[in-house]
N, CA, C and O atoms as a GROMACS GRO file, in nm:
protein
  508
    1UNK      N    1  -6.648   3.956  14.586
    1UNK     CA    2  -6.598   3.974  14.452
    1UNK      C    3  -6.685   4.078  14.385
    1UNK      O    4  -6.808   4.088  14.393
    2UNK      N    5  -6.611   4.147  14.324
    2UNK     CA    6  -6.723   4.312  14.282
    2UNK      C    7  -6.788   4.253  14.134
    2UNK      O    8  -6.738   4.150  14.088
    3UNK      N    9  -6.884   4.312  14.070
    3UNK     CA   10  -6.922   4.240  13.987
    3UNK      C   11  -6.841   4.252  13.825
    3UNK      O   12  -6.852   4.201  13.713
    4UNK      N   13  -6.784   4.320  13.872
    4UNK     CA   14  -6.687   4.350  13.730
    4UNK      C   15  -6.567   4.239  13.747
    4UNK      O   16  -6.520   4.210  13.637
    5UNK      N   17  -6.514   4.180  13.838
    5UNK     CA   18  -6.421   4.110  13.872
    5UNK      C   19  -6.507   3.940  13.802
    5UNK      O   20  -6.442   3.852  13.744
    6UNK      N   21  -6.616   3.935  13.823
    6UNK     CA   22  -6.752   3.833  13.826
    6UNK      C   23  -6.743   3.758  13.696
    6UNK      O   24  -6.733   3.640  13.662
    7UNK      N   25  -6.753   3.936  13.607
    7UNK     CA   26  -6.780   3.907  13.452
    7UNK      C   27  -6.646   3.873  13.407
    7UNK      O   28  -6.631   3.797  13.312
    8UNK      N   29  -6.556   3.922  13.465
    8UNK     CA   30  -6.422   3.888  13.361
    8UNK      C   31  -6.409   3.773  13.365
    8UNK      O   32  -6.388   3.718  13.257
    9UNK      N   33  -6.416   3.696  13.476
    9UNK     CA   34  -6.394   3.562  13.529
    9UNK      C   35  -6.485   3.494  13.443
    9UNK      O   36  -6.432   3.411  13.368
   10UNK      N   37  -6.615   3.507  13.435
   10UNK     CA   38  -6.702   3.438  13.342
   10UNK      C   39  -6.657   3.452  13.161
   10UNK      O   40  -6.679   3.381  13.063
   11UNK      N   41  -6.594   3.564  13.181
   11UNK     CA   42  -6.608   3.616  12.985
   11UNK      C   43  -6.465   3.541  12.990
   11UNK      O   44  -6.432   3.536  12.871
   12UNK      N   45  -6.377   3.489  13.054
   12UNK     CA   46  -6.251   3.382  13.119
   12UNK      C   47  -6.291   3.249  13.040
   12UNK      O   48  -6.244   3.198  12.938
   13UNK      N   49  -6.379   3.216  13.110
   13UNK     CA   50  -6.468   3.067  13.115
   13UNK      C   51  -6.492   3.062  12.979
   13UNK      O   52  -6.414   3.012  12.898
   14UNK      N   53  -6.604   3.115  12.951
   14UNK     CA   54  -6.712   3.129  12.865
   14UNK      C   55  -6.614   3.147  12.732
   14UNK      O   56  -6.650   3.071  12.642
   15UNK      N   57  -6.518   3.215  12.703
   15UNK     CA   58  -6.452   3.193  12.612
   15UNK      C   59  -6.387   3.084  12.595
   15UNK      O   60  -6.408   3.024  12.490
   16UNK      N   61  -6.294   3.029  12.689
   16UNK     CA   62  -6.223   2.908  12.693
   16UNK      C   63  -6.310   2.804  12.654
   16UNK      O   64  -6.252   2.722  12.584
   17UNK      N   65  -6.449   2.774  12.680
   17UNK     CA   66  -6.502   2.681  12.691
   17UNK      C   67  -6.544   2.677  12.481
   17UNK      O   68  -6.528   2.588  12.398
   18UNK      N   69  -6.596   2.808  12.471
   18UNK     CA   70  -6.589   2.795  12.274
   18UNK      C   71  -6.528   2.767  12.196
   18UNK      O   72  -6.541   2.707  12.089
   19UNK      N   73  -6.406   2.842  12.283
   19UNK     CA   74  -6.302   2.789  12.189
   19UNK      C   75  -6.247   2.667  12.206
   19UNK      O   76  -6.170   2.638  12.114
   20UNK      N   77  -6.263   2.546  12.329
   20UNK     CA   78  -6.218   2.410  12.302
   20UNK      C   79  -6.371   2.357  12.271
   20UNK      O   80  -6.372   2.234  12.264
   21UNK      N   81  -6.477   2.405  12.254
   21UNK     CA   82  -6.583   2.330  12.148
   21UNK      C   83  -6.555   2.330  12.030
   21UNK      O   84  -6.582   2.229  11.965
   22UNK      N   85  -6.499   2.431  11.975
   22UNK     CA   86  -6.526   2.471  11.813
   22UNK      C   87  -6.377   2.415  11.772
   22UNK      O   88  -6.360   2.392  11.652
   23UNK      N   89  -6.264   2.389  11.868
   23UNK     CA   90  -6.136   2.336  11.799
   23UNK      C   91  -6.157   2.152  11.832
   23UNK      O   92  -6.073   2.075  11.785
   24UNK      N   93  -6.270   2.100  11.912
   24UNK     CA   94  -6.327   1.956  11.908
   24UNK      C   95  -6.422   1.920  11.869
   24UNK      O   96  -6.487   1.818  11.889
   25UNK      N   97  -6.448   2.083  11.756
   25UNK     CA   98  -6.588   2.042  11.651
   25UNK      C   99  -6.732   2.008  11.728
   25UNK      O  100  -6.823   1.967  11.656
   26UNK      N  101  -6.754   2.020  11.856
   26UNK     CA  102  -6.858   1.932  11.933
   26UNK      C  103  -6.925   2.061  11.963
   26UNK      O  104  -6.865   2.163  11.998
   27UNK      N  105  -7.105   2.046  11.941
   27UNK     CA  106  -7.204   2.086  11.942
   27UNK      C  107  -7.264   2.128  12.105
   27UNK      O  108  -7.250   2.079  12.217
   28UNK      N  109  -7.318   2.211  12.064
   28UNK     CA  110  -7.365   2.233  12.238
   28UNK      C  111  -7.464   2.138  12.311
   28UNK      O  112  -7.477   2.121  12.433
   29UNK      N  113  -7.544   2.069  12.188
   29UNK     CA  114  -7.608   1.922  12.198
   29UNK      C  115  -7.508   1.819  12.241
   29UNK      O  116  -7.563   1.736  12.313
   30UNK      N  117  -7.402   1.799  12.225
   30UNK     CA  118  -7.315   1.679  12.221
   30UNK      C  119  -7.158   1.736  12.340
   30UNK      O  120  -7.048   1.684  12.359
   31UNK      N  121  -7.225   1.867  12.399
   31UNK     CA  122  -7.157   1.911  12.506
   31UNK      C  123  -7.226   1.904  12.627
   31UNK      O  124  -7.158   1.877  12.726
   32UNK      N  125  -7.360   1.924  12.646
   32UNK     CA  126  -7.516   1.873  12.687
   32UNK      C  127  -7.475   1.721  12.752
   32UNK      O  128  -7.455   1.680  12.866
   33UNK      N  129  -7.476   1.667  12.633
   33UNK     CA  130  -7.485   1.513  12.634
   33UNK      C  131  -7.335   1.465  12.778
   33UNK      O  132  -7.334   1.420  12.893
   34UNK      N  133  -7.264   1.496  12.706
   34UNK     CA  134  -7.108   1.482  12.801
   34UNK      C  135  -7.133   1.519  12.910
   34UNK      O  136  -7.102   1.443  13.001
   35UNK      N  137  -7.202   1.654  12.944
   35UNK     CA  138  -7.179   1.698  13.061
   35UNK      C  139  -7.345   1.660  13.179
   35UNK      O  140  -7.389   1.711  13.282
   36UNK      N  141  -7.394   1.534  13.079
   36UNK     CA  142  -7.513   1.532  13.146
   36UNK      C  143  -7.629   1.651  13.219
   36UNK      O  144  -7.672   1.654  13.335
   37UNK      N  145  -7.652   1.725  13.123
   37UNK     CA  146  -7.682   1.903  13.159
   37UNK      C  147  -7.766   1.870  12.997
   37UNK      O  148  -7.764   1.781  12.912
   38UNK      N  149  -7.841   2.008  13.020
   38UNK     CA  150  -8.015   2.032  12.889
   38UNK      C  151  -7.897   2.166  12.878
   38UNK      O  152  -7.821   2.222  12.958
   39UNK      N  153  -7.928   2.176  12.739
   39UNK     CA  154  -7.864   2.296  12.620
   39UNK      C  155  -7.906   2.435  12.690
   39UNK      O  156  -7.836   2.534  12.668
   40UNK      N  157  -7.978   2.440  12.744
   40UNK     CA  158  -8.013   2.549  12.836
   40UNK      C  159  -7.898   2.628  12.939
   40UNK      O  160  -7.869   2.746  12.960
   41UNK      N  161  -7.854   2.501  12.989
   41UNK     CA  162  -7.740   2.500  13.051
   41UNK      C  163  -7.611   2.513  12.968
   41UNK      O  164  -7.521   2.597  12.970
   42UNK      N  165  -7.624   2.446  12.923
   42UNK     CA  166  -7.510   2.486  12.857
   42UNK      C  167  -7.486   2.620  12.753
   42UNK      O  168  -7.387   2.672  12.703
   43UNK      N  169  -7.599   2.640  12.751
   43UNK     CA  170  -7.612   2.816  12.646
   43UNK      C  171  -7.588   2.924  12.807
   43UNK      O  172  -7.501   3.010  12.791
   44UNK      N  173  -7.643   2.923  12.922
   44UNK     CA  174  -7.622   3.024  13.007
   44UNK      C  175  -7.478   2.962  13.059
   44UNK      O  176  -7.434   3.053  13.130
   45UNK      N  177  -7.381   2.854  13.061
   45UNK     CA  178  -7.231   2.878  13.101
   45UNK      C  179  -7.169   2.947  12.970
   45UNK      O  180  -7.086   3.038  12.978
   46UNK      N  181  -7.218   2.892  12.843
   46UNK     CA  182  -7.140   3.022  12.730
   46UNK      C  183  -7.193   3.174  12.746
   46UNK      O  184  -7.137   3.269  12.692
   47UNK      N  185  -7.297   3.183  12.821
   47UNK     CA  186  -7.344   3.333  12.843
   47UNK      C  187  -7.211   3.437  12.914
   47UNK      O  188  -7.219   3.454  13.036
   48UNK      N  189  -7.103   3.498  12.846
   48UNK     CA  190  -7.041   3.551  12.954
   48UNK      C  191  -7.101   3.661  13.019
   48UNK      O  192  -7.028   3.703  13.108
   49UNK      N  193  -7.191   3.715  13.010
   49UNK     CA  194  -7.270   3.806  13.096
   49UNK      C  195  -7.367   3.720  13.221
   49UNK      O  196  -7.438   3.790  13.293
   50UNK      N  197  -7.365   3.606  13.235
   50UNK     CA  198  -7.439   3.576  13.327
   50UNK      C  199  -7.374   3.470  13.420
   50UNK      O  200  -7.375   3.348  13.400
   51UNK      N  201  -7.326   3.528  13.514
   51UNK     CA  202  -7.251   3.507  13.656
   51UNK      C  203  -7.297   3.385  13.694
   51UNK      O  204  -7.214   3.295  13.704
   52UNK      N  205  -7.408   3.361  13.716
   52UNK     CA  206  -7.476   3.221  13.796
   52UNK      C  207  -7.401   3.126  13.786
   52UNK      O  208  -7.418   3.054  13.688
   53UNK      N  209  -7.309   3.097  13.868
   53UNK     CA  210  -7.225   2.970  13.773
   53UNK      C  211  -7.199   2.911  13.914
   53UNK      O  212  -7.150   2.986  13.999
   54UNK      N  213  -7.236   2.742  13.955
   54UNK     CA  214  -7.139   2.682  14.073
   54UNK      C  215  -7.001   2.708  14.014
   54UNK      O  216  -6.949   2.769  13.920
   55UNK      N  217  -6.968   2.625  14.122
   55UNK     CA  218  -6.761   2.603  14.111
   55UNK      C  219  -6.816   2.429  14.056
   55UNK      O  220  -6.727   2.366  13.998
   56UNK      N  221  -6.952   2.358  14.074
   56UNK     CA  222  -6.978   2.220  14.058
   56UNK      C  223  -6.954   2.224  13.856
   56UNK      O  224  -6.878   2.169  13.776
   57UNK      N  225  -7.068   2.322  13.849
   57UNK     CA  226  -7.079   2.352  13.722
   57UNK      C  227  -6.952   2.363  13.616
   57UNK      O  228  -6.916   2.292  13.522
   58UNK      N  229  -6.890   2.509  13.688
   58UNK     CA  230  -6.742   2.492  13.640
   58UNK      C  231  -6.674   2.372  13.621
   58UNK      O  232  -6.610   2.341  13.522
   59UNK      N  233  -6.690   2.315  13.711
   59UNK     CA  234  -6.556   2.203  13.758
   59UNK      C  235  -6.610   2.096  13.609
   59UNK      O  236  -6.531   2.064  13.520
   60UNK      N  237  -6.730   2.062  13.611
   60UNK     CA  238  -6.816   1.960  13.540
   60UNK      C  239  -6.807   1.989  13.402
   60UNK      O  240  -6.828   1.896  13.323
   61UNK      N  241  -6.775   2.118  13.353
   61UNK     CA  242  -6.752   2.177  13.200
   61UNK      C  243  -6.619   2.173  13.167
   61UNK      O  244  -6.577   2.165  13.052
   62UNK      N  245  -6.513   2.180  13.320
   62UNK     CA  246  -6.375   2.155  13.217
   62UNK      C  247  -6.354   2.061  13.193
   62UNK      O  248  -6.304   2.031  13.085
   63UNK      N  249  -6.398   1.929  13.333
   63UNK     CA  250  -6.356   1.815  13.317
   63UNK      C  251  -6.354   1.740  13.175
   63UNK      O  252  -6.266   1.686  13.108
   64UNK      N  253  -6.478   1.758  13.160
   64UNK     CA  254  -6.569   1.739  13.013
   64UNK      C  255  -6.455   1.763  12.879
   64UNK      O  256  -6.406   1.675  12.809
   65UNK      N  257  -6.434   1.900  12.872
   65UNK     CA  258  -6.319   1.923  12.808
   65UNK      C  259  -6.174   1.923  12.818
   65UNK      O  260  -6.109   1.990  12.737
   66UNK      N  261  -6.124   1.865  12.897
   66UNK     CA  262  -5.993   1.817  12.932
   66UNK      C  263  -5.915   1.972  12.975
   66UNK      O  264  -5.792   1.977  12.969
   67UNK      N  265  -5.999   2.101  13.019
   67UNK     CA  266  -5.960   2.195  13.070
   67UNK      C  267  -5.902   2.208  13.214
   67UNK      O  268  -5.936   2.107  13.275
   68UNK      N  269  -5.837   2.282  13.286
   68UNK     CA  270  -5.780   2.287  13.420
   68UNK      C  271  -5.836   2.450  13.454
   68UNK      O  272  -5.820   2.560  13.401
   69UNK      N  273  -5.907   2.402  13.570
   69UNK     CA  274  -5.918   2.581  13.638
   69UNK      C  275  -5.843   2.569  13.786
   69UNK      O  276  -5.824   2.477  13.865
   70UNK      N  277  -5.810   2.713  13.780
   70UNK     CA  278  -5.737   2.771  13.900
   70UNK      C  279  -5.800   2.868  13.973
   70UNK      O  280  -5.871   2.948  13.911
   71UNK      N  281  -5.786   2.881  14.116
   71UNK     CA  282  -5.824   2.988  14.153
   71UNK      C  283  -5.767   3.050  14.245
   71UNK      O  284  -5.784   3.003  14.357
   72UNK      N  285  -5.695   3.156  14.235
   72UNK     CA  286  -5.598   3.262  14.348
   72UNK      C  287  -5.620   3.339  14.404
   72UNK      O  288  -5.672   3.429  14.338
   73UNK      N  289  -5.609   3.361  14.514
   73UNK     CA  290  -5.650   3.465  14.632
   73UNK      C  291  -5.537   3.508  14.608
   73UNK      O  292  -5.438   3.440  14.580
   74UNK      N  293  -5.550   3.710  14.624
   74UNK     CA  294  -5.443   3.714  14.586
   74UNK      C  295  -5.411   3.876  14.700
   74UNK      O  296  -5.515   3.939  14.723
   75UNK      N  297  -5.329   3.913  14.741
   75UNK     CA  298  -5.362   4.011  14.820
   75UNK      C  299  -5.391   4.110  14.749
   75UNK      O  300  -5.372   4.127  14.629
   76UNK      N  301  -5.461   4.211  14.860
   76UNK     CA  302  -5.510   4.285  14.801
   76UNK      C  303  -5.355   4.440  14.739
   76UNK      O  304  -5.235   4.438  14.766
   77UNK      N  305  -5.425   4.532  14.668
   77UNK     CA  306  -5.301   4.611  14.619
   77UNK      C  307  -5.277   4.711  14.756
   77UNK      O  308  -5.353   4.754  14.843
   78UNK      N  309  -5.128   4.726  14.731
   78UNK     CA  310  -5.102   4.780  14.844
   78UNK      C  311  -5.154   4.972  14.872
   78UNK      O  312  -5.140   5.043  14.972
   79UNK      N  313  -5.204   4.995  14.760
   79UNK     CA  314  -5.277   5.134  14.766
   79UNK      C  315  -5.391   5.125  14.846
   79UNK      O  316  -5.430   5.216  14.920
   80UNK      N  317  -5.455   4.998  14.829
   80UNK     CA  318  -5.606   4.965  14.879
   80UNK      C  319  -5.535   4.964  15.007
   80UNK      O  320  -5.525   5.072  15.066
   81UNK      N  321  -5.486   4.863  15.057
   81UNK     CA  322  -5.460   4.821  15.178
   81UNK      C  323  -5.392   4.989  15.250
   81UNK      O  324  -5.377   4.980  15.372
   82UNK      N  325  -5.361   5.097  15.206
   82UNK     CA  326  -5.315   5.193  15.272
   82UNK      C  327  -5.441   5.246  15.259
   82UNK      O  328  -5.482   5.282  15.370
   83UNK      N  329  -5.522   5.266  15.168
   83UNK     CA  330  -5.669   5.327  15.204
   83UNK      C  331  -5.773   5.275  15.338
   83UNK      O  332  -5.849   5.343  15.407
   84UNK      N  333  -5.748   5.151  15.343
   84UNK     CA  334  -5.839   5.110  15.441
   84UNK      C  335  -5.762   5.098  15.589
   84UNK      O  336  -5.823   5.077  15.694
   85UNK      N  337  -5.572   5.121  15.577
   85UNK     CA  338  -5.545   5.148  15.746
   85UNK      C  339  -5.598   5.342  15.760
   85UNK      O  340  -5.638   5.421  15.846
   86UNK      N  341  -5.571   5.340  15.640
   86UNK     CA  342  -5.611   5.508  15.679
   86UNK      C  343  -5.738   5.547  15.740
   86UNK      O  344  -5.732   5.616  15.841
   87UNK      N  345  -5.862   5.509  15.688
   87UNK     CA  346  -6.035   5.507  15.728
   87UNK      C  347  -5.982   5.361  15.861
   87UNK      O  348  -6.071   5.278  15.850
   88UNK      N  349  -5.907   5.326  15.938
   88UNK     CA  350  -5.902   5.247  16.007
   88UNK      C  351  -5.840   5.374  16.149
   88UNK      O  352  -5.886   5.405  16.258
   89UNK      N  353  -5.750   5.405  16.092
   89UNK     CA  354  -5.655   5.552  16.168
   89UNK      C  355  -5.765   5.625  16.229
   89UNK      O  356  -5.793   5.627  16.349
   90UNK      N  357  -5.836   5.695  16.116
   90UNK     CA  358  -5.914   5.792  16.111
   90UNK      C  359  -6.098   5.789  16.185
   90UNK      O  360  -6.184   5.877  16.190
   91UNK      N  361  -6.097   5.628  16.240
   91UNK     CA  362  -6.229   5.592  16.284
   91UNK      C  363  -6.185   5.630  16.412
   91UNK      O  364  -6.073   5.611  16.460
   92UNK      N  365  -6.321   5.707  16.481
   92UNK     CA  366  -6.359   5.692  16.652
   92UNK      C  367  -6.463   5.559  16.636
   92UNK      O  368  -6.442   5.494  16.738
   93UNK      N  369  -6.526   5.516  16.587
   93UNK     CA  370  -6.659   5.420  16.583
   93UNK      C  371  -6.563   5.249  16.589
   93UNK      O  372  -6.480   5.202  16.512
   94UNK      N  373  -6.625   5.197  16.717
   94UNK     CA  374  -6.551   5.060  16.708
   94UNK      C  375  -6.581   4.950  16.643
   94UNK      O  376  -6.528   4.840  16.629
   95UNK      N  377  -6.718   5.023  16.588
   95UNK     CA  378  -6.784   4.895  16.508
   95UNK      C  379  -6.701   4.884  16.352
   95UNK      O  380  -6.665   4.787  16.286
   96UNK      N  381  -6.692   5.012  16.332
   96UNK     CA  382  -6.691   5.031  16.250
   96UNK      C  383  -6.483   5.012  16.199
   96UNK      O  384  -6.425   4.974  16.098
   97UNK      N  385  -6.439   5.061  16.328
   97UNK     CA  386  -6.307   4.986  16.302
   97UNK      C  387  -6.274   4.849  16.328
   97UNK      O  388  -6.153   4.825  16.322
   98UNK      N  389  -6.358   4.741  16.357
   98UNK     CA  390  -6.337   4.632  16.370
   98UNK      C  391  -6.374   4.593  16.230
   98UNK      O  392  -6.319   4.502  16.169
   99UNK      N  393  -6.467   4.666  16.185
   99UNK     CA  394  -6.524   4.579  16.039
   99UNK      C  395  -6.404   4.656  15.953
   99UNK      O  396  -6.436   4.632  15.837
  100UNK      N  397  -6.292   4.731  15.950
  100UNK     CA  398  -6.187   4.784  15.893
  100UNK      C  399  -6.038   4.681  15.928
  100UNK      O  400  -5.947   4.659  15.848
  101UNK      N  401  -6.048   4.636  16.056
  101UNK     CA  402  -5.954   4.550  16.082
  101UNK      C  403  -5.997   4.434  15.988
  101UNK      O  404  -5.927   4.386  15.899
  102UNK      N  405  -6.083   4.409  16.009
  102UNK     CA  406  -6.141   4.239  15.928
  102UNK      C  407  -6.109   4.271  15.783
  102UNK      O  408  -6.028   4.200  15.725
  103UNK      N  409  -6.174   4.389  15.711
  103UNK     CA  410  -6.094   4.368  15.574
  103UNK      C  411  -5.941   4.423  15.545
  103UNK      O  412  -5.881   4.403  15.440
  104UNK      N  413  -5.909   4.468  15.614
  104UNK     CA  414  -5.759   4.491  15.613
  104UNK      C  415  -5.674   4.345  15.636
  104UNK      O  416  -5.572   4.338  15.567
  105UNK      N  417  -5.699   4.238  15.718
  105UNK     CA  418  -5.646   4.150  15.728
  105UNK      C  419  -5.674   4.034  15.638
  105UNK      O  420  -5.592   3.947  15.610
  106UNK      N  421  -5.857   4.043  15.574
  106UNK     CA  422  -5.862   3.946  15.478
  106UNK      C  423  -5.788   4.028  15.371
  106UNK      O  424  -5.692   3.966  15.325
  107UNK      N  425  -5.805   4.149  15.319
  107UNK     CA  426  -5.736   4.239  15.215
  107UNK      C  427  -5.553   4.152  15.182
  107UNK      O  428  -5.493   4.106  15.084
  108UNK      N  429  -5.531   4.166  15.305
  108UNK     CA  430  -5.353   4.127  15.357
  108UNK      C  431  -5.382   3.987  15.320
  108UNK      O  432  -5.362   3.968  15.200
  109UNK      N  433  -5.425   3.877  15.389
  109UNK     CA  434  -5.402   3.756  15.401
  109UNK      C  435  -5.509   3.626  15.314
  109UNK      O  436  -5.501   3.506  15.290
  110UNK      N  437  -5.580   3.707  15.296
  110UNK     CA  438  -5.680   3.676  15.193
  110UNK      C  439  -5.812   3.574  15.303
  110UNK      O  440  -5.790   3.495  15.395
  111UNK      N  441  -5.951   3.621  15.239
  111UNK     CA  442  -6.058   3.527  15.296
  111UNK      C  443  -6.021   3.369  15.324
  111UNK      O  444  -5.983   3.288  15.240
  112UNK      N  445  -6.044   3.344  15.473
  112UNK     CA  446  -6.034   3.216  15.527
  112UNK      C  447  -6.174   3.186  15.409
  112UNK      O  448  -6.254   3.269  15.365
  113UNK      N  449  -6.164   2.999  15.376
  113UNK     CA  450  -6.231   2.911  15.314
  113UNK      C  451  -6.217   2.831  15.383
  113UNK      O  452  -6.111   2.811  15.443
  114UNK      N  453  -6.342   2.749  15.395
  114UNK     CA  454  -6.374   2.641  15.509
  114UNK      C  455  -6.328   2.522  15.422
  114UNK      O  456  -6.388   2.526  15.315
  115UNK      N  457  -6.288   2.473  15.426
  115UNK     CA  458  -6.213   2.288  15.384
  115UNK      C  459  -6.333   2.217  15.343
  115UNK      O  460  -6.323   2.143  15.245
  116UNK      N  461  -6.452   2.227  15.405
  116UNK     CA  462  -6.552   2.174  15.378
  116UNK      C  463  -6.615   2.226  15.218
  116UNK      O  464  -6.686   2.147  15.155
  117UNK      N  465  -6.594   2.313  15.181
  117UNK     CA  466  -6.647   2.386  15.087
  117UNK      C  467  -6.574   2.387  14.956
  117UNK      O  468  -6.625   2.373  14.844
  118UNK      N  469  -6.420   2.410  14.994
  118UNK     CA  470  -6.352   2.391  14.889
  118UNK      C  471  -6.274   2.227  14.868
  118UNK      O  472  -6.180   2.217  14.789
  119UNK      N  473  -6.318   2.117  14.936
  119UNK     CA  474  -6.284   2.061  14.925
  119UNK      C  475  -6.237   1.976  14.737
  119UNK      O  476  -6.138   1.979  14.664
  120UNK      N  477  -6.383   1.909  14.730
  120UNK     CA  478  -6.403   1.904  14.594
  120UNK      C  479  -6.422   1.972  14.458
  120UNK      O  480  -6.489   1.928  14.364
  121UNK      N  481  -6.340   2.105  14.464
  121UNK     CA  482  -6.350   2.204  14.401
  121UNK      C  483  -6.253   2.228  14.338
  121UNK      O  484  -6.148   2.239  14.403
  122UNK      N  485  -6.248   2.249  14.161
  122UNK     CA  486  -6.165   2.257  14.113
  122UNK      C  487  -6.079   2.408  14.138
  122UNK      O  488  -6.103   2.483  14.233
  123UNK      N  489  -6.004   2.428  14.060
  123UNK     CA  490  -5.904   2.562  14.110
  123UNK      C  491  -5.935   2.687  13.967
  123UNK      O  492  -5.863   2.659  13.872
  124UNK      N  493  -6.001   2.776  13.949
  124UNK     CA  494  -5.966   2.874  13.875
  124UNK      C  495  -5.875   3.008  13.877
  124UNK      O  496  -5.843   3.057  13.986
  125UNK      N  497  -5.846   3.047  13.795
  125UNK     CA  498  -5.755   3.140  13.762
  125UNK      C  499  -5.782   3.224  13.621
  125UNK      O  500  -5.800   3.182  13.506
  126UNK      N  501  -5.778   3.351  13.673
  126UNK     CA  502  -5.841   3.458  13.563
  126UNK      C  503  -5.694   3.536  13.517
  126UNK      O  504  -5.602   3.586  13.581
  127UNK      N  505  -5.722   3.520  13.386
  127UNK     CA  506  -5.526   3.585  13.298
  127UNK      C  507  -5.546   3.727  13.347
  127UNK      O  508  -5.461   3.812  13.324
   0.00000   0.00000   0.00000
């Protein structure tokens, strides 16, 4: 995920999350409290500049607020995906076209996720 993709997703969050504090009147002390988390924490998930975030964390701040996250793999655009068969065309190096096949097909079909990982994990989705 590039880091501009990172922040939107966070400045996503991080807004949603103010704005159902400030429309349930509840304090970042008494959001703290709910989410069993020190104000610390809870001031760097309103940070939308600062990425550090589990999917635990996430999951633990909407619950809290009766929020729903999503999250979509989504293919990649089909300009990209013609840029990378092209530098795929255009390679003699096999290393280097195998590591072109691999993102061309996660690009296409999107990154395998291990079951183990996403199991207990809520779902986000960025507008």
């Amino acid at each position: 995920m590039g880091a501009t993709t990172a922040l939107q997703l966070k400045k996503v969050l991080a807004d949603a999350i103010r704005h159902r504090l400030a429309e349930d009147n509840m304090s970042i002390s008494a959001f703290a409290k709910k989410t069993r988390t020190g104000r610390n924490s809870v001031r760097r998930l309103l940070d939308s500049k600062n990425t550090a975030i589990t999917l635990k964390t996430m999951t633990k701040a909407a619950h809290a607020l009766n929020l729903e996250l999503s999250l979509a793999v989504k293919q990649l655009p089909l300009s990209k995906l013609e840029q990378i068969a092209k530098q795929y065309a255009d390679t003699s190096d096999n290393k280097e076209a195998a590591k072109l096949e691999v993102q061309f097909l996660e690009g296409y079909y999107g990154k395998p996720i291990k079951q183990l990982h996403a199991k207990d994990t809520a779902v986000w989705h960025s507008a």
